[in-house]
Residue frames as qw, qx, qy, qz and C-alpha x, y, z in Angstrom:
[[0.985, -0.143, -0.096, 0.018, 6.49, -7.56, 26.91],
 [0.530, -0.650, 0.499, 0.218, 10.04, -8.06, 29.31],
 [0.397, 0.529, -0.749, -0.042, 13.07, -9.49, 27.15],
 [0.410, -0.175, 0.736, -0.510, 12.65, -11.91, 29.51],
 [0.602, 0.173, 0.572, -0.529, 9.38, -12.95, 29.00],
 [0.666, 0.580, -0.341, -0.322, 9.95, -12.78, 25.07],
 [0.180, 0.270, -0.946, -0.023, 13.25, -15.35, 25.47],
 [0.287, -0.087, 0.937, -0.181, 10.93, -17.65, 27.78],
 [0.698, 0.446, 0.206, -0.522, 8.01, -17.61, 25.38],
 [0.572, 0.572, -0.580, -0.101, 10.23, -18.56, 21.98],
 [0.085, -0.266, 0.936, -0.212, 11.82, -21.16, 24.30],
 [0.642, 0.229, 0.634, -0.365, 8.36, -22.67, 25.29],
 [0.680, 0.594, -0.005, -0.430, 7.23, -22.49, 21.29],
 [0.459, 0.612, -0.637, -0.089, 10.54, -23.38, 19.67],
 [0.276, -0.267, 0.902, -0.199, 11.33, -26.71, 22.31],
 [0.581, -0.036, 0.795, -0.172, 8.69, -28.51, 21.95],
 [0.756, 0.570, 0.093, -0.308, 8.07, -27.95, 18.09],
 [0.435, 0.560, -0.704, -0.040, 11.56, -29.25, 17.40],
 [0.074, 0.230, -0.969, -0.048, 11.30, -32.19, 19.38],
 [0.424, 0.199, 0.859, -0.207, 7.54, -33.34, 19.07],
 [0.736, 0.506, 0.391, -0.222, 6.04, -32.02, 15.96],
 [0.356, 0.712, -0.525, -0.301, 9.25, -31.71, 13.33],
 [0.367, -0.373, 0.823, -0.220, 9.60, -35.39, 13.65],
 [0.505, 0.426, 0.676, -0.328, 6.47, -36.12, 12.59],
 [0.332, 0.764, -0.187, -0.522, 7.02, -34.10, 9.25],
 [0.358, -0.393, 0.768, 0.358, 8.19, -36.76, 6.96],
 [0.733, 0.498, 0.418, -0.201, 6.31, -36.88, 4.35],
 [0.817, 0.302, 0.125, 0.474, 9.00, -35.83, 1.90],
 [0.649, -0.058, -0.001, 0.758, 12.13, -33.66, 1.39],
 [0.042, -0.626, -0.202, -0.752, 10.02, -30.73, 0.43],
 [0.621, -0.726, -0.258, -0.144, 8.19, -30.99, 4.22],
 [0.750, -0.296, -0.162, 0.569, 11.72, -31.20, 5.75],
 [0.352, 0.377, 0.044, 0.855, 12.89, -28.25, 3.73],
 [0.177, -0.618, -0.202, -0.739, 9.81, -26.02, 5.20],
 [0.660, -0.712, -0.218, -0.094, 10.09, -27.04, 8.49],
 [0.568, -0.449, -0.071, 0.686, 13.42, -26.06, 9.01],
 [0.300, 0.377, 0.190, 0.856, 12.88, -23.11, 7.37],
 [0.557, -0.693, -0.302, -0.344, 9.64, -22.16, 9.60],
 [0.679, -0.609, -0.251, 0.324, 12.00, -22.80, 12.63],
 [0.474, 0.249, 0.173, 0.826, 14.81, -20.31, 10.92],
 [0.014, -0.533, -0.227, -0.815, 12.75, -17.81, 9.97],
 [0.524, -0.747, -0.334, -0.236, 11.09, -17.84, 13.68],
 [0.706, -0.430, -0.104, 0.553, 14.27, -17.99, 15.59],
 [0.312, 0.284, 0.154, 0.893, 15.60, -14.70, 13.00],
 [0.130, -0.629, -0.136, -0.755, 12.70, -12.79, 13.82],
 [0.783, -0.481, -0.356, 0.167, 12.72, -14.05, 17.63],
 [0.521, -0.415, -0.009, 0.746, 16.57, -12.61, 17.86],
 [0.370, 0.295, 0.147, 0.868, 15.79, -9.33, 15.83],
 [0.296, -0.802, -0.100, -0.509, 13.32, -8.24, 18.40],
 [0.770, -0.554, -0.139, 0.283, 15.40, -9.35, 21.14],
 [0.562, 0.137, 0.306, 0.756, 18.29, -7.44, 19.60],
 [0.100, 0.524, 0.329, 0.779, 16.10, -4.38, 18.96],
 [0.560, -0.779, -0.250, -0.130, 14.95, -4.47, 22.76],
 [0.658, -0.126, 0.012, 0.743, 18.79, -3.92, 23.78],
 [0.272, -0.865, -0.039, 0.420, 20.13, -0.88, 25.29],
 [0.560, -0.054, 0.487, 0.668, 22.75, -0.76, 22.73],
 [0.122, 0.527, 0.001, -0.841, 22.44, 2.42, 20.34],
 [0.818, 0.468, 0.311, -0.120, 20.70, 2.03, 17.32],
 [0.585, 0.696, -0.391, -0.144, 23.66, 2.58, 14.90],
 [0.281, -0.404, 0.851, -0.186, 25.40, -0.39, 17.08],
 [0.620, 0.201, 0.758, -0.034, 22.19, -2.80, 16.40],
 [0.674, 0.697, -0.129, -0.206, 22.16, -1.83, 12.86],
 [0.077, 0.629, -0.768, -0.091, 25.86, -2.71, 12.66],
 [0.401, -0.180, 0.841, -0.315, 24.59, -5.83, 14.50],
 [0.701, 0.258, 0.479, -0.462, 21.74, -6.81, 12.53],
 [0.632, 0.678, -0.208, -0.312, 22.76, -6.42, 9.19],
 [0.058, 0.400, -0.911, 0.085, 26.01, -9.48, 10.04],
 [0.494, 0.124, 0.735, -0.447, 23.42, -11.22, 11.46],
 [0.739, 0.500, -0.071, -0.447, 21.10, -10.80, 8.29],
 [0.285, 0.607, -0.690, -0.272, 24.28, -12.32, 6.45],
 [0.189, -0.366, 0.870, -0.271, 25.56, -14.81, 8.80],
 [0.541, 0.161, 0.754, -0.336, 21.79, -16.46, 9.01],
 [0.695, 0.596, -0.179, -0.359, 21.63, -16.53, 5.10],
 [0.967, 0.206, 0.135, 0.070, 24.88, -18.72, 5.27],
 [0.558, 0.729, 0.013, 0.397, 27.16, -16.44, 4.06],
 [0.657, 0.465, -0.511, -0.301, 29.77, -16.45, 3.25],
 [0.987, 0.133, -0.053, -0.071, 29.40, -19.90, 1.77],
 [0.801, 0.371, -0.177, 0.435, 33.69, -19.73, 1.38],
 [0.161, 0.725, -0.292, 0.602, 36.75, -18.81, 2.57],
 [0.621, -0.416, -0.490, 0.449, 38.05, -18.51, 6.61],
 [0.290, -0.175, -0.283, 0.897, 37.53, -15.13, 7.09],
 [0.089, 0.589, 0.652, 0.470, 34.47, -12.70, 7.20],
 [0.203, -0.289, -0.024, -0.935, 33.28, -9.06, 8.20],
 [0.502, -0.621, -0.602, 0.027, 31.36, -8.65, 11.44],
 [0.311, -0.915, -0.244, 0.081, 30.15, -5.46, 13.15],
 [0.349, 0.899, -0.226, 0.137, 33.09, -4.06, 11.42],
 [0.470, -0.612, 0.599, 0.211, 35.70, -6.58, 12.69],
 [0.473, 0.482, -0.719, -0.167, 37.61, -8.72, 10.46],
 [0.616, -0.465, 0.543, -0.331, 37.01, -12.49, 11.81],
 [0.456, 0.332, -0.809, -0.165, 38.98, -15.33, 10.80],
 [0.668, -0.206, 0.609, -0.374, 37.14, -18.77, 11.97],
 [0.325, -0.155, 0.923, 0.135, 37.17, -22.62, 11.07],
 [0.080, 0.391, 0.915, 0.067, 33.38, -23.07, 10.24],
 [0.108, -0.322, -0.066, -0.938, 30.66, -20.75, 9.24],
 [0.569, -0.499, -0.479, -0.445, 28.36, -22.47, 11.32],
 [0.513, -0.642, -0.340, 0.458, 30.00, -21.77, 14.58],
 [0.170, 0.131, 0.127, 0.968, 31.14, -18.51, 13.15],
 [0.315, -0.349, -0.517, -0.715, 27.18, -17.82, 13.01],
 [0.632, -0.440, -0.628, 0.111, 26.29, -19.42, 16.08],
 [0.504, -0.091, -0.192, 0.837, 28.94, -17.68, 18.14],
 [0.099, -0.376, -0.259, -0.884, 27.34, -14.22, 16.43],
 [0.408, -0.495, -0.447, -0.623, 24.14, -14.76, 17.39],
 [0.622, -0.467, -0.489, 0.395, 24.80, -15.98, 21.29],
 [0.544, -0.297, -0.167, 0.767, 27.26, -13.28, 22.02],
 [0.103, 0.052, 0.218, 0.969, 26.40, -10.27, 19.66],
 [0.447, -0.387, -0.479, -0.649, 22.31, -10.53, 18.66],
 [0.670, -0.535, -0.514, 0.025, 21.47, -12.51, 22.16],
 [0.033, 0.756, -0.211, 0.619, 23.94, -10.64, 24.17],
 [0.825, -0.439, -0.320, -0.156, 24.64, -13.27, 26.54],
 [0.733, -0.039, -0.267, 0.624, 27.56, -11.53, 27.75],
 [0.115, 0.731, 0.024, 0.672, 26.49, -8.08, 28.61],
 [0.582, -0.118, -0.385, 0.707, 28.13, -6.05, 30.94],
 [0.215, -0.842, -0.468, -0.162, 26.57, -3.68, 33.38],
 [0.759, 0.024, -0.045, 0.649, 29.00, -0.63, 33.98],
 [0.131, 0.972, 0.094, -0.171, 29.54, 2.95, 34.13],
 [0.739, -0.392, 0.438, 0.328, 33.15, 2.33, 33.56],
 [0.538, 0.736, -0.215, -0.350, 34.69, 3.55, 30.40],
 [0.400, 0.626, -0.669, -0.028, 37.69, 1.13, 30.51],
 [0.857, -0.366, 0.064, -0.358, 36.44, -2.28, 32.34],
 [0.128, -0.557, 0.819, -0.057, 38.54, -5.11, 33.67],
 [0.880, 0.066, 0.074, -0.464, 37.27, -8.41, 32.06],
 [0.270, -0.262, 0.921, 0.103, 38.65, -12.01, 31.92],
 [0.801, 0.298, -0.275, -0.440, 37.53, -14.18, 29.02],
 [0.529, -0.319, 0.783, -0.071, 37.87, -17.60, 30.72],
 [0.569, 0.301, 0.735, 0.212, 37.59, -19.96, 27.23],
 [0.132, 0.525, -0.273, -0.796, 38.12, -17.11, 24.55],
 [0.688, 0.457, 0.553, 0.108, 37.54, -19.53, 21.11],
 [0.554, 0.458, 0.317, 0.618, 37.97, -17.51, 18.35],
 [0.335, -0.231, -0.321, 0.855, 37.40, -14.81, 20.64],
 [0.067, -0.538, -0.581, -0.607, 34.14, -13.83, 19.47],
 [0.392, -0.851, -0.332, 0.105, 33.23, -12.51, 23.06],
 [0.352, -0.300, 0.206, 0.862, 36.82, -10.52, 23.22],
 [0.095, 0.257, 0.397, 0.876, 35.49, -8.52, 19.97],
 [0.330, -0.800, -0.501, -0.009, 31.68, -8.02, 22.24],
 [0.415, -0.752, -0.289, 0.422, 33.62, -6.39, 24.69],
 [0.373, -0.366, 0.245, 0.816, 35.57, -4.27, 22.73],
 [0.225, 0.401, 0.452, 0.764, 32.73, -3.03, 20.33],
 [0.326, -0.823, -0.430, -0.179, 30.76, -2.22, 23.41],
 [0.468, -0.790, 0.165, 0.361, 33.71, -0.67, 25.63],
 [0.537, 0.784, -0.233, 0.205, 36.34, 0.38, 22.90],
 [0.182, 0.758, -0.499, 0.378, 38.63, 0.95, 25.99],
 [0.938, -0.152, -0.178, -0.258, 38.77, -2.38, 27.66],
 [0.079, 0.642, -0.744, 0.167, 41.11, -4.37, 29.27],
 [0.915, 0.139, -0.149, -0.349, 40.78, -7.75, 28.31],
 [0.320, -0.400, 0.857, -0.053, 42.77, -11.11, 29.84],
 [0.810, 0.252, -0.170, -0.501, 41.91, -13.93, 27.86],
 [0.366, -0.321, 0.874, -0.021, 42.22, -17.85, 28.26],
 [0.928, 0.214, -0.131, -0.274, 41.85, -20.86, 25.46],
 [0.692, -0.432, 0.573, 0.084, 43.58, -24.05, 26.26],
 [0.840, 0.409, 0.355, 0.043, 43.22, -25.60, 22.35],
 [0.498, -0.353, 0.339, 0.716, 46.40, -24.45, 20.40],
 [0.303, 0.273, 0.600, 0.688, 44.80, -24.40, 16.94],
 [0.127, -0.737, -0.629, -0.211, 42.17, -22.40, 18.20],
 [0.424, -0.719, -0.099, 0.542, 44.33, -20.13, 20.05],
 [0.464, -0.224, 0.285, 0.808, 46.11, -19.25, 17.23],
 [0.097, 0.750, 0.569, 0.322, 42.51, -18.40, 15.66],
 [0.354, -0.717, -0.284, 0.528, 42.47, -16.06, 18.88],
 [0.466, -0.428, 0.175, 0.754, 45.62, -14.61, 18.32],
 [0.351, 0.403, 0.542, 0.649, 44.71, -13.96, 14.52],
 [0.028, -0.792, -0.553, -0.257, 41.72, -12.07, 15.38],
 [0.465, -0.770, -0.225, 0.374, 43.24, -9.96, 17.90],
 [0.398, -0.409, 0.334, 0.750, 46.16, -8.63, 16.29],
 [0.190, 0.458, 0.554, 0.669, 44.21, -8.51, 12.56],
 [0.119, -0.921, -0.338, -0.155, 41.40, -5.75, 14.35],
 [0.397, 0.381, -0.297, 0.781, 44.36, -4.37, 16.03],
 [0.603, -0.642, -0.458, -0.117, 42.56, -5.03, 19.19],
 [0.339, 0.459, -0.494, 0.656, 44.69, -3.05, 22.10],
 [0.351, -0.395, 0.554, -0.644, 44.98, -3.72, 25.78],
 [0.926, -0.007, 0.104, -0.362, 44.62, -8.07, 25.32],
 [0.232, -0.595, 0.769, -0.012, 46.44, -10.27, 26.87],
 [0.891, -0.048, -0.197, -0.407, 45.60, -13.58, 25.95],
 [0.356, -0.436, 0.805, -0.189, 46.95, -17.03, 27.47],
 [0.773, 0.086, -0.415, -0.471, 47.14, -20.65, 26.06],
 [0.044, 0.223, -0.885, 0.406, 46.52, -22.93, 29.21],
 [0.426, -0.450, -0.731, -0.285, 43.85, -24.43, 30.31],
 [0.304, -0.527, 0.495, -0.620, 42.14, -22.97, 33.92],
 [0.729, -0.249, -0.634, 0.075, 41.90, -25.68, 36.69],
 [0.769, -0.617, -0.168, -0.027, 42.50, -26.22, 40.75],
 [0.690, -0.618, 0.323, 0.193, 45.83, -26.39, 40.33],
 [0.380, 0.718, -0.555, -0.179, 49.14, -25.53, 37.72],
 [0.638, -0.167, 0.746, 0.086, 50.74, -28.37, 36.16],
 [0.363, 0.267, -0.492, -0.745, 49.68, -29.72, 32.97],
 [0.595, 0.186, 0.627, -0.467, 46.23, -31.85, 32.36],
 [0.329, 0.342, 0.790, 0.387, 44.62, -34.01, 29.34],
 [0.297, 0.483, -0.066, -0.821, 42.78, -32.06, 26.62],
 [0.511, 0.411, 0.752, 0.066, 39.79, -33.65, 24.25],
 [0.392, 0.621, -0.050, -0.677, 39.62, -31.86, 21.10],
 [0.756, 0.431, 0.481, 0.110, 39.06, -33.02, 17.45],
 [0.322, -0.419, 0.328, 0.783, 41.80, -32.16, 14.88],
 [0.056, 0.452, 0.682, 0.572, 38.69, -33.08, 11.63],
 [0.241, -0.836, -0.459, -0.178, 36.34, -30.31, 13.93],
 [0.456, 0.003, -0.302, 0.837, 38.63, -27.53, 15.08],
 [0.176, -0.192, 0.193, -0.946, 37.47, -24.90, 17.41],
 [0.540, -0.546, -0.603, -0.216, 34.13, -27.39, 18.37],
 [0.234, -0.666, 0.096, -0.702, 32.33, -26.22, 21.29],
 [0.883, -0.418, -0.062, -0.203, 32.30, -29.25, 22.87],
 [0.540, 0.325, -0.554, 0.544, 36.47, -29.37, 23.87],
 [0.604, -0.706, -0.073, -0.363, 37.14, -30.07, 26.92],
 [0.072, -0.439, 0.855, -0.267, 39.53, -31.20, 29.91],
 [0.713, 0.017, 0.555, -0.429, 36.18, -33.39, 30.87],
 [0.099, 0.228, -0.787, -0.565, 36.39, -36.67, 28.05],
 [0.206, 0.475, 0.839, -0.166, 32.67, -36.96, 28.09],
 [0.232, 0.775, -0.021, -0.587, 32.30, -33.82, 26.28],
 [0.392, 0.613, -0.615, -0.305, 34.81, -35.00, 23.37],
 [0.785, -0.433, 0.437, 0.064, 35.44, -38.63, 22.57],
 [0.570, 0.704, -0.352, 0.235, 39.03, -38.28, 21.10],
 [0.805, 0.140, -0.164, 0.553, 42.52, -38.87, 21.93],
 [0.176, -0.978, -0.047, 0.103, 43.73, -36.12, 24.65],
 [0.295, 0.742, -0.125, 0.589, 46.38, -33.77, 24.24],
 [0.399, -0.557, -0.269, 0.677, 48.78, -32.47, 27.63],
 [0.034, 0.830, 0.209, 0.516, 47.82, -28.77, 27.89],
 [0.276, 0.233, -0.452, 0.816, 49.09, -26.36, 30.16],
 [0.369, -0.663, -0.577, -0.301, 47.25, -25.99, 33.34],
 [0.100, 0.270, -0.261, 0.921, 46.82, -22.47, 35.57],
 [0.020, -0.772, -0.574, 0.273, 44.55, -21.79, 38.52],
 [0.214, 0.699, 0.307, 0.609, 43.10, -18.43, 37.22],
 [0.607, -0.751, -0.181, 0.187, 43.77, -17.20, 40.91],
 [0.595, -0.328, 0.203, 0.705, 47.50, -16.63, 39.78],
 [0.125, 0.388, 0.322, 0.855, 46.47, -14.17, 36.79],
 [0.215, -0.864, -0.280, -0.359, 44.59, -11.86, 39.18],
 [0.395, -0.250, -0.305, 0.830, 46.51, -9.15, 41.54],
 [0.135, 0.055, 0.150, -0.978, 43.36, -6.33, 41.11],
 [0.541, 0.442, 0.416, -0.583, 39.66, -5.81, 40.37],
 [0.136, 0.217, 0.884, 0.390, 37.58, -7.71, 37.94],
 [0.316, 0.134, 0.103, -0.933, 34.96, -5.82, 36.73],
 [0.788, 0.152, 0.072, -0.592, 33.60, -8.90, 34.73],
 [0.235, -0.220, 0.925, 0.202, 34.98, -12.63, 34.65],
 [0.777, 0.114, 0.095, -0.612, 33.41, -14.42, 31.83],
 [0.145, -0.488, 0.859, 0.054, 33.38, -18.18, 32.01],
 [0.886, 0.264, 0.062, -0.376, 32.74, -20.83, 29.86],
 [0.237, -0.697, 0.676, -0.040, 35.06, -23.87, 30.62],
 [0.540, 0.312, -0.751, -0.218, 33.51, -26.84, 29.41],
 [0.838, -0.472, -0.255, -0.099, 32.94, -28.60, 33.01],
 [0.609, 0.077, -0.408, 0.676, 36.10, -27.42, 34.26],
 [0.357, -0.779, -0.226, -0.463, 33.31, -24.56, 36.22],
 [0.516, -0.822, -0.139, -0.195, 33.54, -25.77, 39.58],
 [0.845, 0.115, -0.111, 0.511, 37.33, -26.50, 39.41],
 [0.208, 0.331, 0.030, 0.920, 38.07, -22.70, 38.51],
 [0.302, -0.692, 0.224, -0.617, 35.80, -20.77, 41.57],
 [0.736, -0.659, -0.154, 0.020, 36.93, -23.33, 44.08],
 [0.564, 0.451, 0.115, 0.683, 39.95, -22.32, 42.98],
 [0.057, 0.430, -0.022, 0.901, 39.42, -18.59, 43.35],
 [0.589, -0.737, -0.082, -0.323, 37.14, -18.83, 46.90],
 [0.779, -0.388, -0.207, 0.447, 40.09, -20.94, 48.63],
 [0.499, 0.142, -0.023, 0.854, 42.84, -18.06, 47.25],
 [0.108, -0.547, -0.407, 0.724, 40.37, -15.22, 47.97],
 [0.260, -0.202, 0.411, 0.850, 40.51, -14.01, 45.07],
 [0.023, -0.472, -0.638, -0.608, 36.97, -13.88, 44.30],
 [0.318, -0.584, -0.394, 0.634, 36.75, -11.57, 46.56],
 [0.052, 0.537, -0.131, -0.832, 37.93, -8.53, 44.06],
 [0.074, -0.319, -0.706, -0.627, 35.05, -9.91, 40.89],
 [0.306, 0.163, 0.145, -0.927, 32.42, -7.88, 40.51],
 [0.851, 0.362, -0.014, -0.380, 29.66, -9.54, 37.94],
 [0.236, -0.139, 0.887, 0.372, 30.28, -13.19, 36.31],
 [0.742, 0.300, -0.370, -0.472, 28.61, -14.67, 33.15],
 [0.385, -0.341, 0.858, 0.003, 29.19, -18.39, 34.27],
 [0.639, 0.140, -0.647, -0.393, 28.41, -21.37, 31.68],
 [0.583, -0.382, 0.650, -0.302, 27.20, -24.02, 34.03],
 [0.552, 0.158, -0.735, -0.360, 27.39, -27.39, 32.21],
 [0.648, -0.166, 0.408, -0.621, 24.45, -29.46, 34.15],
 [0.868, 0.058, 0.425, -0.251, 23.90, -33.36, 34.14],
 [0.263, 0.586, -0.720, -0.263, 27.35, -34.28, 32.41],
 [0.920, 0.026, -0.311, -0.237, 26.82, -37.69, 31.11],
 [0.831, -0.102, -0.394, 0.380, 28.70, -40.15, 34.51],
 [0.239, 0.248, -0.524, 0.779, 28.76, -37.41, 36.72],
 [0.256, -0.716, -0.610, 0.223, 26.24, -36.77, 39.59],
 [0.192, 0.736, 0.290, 0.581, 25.20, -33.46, 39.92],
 [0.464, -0.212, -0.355, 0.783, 26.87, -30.87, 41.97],
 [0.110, 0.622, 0.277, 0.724, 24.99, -27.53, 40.96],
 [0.560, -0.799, -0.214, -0.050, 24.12, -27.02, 44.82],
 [0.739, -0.281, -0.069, 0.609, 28.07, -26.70, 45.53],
 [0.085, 0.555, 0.262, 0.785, 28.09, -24.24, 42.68],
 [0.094, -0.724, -0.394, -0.558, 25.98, -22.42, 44.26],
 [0.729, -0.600, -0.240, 0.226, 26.83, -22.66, 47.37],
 [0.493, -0.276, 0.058, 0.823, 30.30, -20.88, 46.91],
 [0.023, 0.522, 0.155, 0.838, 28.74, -18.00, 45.33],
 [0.314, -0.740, -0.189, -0.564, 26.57, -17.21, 47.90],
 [0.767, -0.301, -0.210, 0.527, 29.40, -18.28, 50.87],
 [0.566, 0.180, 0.201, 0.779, 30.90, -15.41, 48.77],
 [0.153, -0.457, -0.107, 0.870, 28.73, -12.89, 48.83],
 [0.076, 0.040, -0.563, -0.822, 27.35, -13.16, 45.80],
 [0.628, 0.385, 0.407, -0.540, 23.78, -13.12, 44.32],
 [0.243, -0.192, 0.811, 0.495, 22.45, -14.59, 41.10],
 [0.735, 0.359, 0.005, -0.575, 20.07, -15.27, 38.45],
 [0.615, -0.054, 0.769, 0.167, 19.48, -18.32, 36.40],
 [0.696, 0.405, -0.161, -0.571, 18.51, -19.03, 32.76],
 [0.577, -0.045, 0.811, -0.085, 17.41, -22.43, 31.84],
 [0.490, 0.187, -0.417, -0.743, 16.46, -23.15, 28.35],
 [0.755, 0.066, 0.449, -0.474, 13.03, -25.61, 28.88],
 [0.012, 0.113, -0.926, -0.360, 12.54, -29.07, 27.51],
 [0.573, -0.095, -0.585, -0.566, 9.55, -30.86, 26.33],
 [0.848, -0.379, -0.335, -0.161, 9.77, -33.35, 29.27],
 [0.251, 0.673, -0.541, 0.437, 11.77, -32.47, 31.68],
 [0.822, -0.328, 0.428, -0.184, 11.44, -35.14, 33.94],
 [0.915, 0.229, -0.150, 0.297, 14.21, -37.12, 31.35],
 [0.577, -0.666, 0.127, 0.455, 17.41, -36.77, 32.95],
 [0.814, 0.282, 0.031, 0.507, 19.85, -35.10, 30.45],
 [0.498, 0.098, 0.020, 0.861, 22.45, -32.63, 29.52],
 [0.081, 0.801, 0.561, 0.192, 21.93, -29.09, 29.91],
 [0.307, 0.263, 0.024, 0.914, 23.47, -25.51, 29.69],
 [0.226, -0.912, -0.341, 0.031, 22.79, -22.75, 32.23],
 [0.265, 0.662, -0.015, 0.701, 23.49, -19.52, 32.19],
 [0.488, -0.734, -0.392, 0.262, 24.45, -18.07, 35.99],
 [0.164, 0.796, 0.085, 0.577, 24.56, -14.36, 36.09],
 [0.603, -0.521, -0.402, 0.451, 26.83, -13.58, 39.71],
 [0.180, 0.712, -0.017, 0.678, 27.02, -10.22, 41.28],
 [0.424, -0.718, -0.411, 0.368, 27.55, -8.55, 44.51]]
């Protein structure tokens, strides 16, 4: 059976038993306990054959699995720092510490396709920089540009980078946009490093912050071997951006977050698409399935661009 076919199976199984029969479980605190343990223990062994179907050598997914093992025990329960795949990683929360893991390391939703021993790669929304440490356990000899607009979360960055002694990473704290200047920023100071900051204040609703703001057009002057972006809804901002300047002209492969059916916007995902393939590019999608998807909401997609 395809990786592939494994993710869209676990998708089909895991959607609709978390939102039509865990619901229904209420008979008491014990039933709750075992049904979120049943989903656990299916999603662990879900990502440890996805994870074991990866090209990655096997003393890599051992490295990989055995953080993972940890991470999806909880652990550790304390503290702001913790051992992963033999980095040192200093983060706010162990549940995005865990999360993070499992997207980027076990799921591998950032791999890069290369012969290249020393790639050119832009981390467009670094966080704690949990995809920075991907690329650098899988390429060692990287060359890594990195952008987080959030200060406190930058300095997470910064931590991580300089504690692994991480070499050849630049990193930048600006937001990317259309156009330099400086622009509102929605984060929570009681939830630092959430995934859900944004320039967009339907993502966050807090009090914004002025951030610096940079078209990512002005931090390119060669080849991109891989741009990976994940902006929050600030997507189609940053590649019209880089089609008007040309500049996406010298990227080879993106990883694009698409953030679909923000709440008070109308949907644009045809424009998207449209400038990739204006561009030259091709693409793939991944969609993770709902129960009823004929309700209009929110909804993360993965678009894989190449030419």
């Amino acid at each position: 059976m395809s990786t592939q076919r494994i993710r869209t199976v676990a998708t089909e199984m895991e959607g609709p038993f978390r939102a039509e029969v865990a619901p229904r479980i209420t008979g008491s605190r014990r039933a709750g306990f075992v049904c979120r343990t049943a989903i656990q223990s299916a999603r662990f062994f879900y990502d440890s054959v996805i994870l074991g179907m990866s090209l990655q050598p096997l003393r890599r997914k051992a490295d990989i699995w055995l953080s993972f093992a940890k991470l999806s025990l909880g652990l550790p329960r304390k503290g702001s720092s913790a051992g992963v795949a033999g980095f040192k990683v200093s983060y706010f929360d162990q549940a995005t510490l865990a999360y993070l893991f499992r997207e980027i390391f076990v799921r591998q939703s950032y791999r890069l396709q290369t012969s290249k021993p020393d790639p050119v790669i832009f981390d467009c929304g670094a966080n704690l920089g949990m995809a920075t440490l991907f690329f650098k356990f899988v390429y060692p000899r990287c060359r890594i540009t990195g952008f987080e607009p959030d200060p406190a979360t930058f300095e997470l960055l910064k931590a991580n980078i300089v504690n692994n002694r991480l070499e050849n990473v630049e990193r930048f704290n600006v937001a990317l946009w259309s156009e330099d200047g400086a622009i509102d920023f929605f984060s929570n100071s009681f939830d630092p490093g959430s995934l859900l900051m944004s320039t967009n204040a339907s993502r966050m609703n807090t009090p914004a912050i002025k951030v610096p703001a940079r078209r990512l057009s002005g931090f390119i002057d060669g080849e991109i071997d891989y741009l990976k972006l994940d902006v929050e809804g600030a997507e189609l901002q940053v590649l019209k951006d880089l089609s008007e300047s040309g500049k996406i002209r010298l990227v080879r492969q993106m990883a694009i977050e698409y953030h679909h059916r923000i709440p008070g916007e109308r949907s644009v995902l045809s424009n998207f698409l449209e400038i990739l393939e204006k561009n030259g590019f091709e693409y793939q999608i991944a969609a993770s399935g709902f129960p009823d998807p004929s309700v209009p909401r929110f909804q993360d997609l993965m678009i894989y661009a190449y030419q």
